[in-house]
N, C-alpha and C positions, 0 to 999 in steps of 0.2 A: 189527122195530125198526131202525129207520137212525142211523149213529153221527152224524149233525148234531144230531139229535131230542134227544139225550144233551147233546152238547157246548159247542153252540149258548148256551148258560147254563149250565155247570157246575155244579152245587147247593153251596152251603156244607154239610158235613154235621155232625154235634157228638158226640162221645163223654161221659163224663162228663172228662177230663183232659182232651180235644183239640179244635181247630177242622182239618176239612181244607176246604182252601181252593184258590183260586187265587193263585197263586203272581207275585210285582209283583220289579220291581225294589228296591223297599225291603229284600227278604231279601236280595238281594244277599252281602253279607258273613255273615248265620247261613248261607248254602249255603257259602259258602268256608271258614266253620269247620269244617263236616267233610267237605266236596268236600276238603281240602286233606290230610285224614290218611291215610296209607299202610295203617291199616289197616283204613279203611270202603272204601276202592278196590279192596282185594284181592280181592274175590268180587262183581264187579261188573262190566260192559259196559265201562265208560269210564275214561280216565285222571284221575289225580289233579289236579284245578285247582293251576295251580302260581302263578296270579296272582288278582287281582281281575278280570283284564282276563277270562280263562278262565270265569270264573262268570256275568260279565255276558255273552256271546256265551252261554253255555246257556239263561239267562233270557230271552234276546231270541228266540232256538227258540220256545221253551216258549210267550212270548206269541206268536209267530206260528199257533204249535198252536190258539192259542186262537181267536186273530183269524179263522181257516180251519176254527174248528169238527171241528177232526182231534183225534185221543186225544190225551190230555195232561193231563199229573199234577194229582192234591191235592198242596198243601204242606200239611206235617203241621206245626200249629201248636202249643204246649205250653203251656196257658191261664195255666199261673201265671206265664209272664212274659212270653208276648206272644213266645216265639223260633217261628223256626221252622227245626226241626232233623229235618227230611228229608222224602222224596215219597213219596207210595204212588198207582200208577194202573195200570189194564188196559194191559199191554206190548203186548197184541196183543187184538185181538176178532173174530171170523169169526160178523156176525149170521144169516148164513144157518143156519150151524151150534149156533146157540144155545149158542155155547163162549166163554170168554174167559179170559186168563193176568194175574196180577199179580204185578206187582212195586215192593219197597221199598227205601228207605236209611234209616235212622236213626243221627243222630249218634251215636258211641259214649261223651256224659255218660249218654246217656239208658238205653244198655244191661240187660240186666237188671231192666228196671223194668214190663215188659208191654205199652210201646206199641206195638212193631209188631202187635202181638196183637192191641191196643186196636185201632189204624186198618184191620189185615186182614181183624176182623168187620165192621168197619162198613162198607167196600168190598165186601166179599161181600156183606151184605146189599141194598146198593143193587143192586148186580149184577140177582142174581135176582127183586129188587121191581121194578124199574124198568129189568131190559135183558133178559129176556126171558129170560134164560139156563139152561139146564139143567145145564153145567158150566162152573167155576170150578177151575184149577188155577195152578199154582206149580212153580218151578223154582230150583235151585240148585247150587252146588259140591258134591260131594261133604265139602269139609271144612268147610265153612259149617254149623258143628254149630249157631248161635244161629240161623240162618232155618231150618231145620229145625223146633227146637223152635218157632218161631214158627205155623208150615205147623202143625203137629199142635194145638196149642194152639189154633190157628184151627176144629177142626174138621176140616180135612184126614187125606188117607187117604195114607199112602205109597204107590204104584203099585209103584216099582221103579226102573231106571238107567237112562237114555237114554246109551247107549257114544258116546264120540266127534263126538258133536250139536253142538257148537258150537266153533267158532276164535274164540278168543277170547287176544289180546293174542298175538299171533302162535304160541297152541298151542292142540290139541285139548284138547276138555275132555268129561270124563263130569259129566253133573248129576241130581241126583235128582228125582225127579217125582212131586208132591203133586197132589190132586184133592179138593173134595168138587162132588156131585150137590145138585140143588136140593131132593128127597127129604129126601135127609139133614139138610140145612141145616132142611125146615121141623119134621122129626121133635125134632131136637135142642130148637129152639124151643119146641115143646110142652110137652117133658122140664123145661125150665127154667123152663117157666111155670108148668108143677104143682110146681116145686117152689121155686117164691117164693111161692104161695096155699097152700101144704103148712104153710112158715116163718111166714106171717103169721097162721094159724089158730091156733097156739101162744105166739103174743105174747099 
């Protein structure tokens, strides 16, 4: 699987609450409402947009990503009003090795509420329907206790600590490392499927 074959047309994909999509200039500003808070940037690669001007040069990236068919994010859209308050996409892919990493941002209204959960199944899932993959992992801060729960709740397995892995914002950083297998991924499927024909039997 070649990542043009992938990117080349992005898929819209749909949750029950979300559209992930591609991401336009018209987000512009829902990316700057929470690109701009100190503490969705805090466990994160990049600094705090500190303008509109900041948001609009990432968005112009992003469609370049696209125009070149290179990786590059869903915006995660929140169907009951049309925002779109964060990205979730494969940070990195190696198709030879049938491996790939995701990563997200959700704005923190949205917190607590199961989306990145909600958009991380549905990106795994695509993963391994449609890219070949046999693993799918995640990575984070150590104190990033909410994408943690997110990784586990996704299905993910905690591996253990990657020490010292990444410089990030001029300091080392230890981050944790989430996994699941495509095995697992279809086992679990199975489990949920007997057990919504299990629920529907007793209606």
């Amino acid at each position: 699987m070649e990542v043009e074959k992938i990117y080349a047309a992005l898929p819209v994909l749909e949750t029950e609450r979300l559209l992930l999509r591609k991401v336009t200039l018209e987000d512009v500003e829902d990316i700057f409402a929470y690109g701009s808070k100190e503490e969705v940037t805090k466990y994160v690669t990049w600094d705090r947009h500190r303008s509109l001007a900041d948001t609009e040069e990432f968005v112009r990236f992003v469609l370049n990503q696209y125009e070149n068919n290179k990786v590059s994010p869903w915006g995660i859209e929140y169907k009951e009003n049309g925002r779109l308050i964060g990205t979730i996409d494969f940070v990195s892919w190696q198709p030879k090795h049938h491996t790939a990493e995701i990563g997200y941002v959700i704005s923190p209204d949205y917190w607590g509420k199961g989306i990145g959960t909600e958009a991380a199944k549905k990106v795994i899932e695509f993963g391994f329907e449609n890219m070949d993959l046999v693993r799918i992992q995640a990575r984070c801060f150590i104190a990033n206790i909410g994408s943690s729960r997110v990784m586990e709740k996704a299905g993910m397995s905690f591996e253990g600590i990657s020490r010292k892995v990444a410089f990030i914002k001029g300091e080392h950083h230890d981050l944790k490392v989430y996994s699941i297998l495509r095995d697992e991924f279809m086992h679990s499927r199975t489990v949920e499927g007997g057990r919504r024909e299990k629920s529907s039997a007793f209606k």
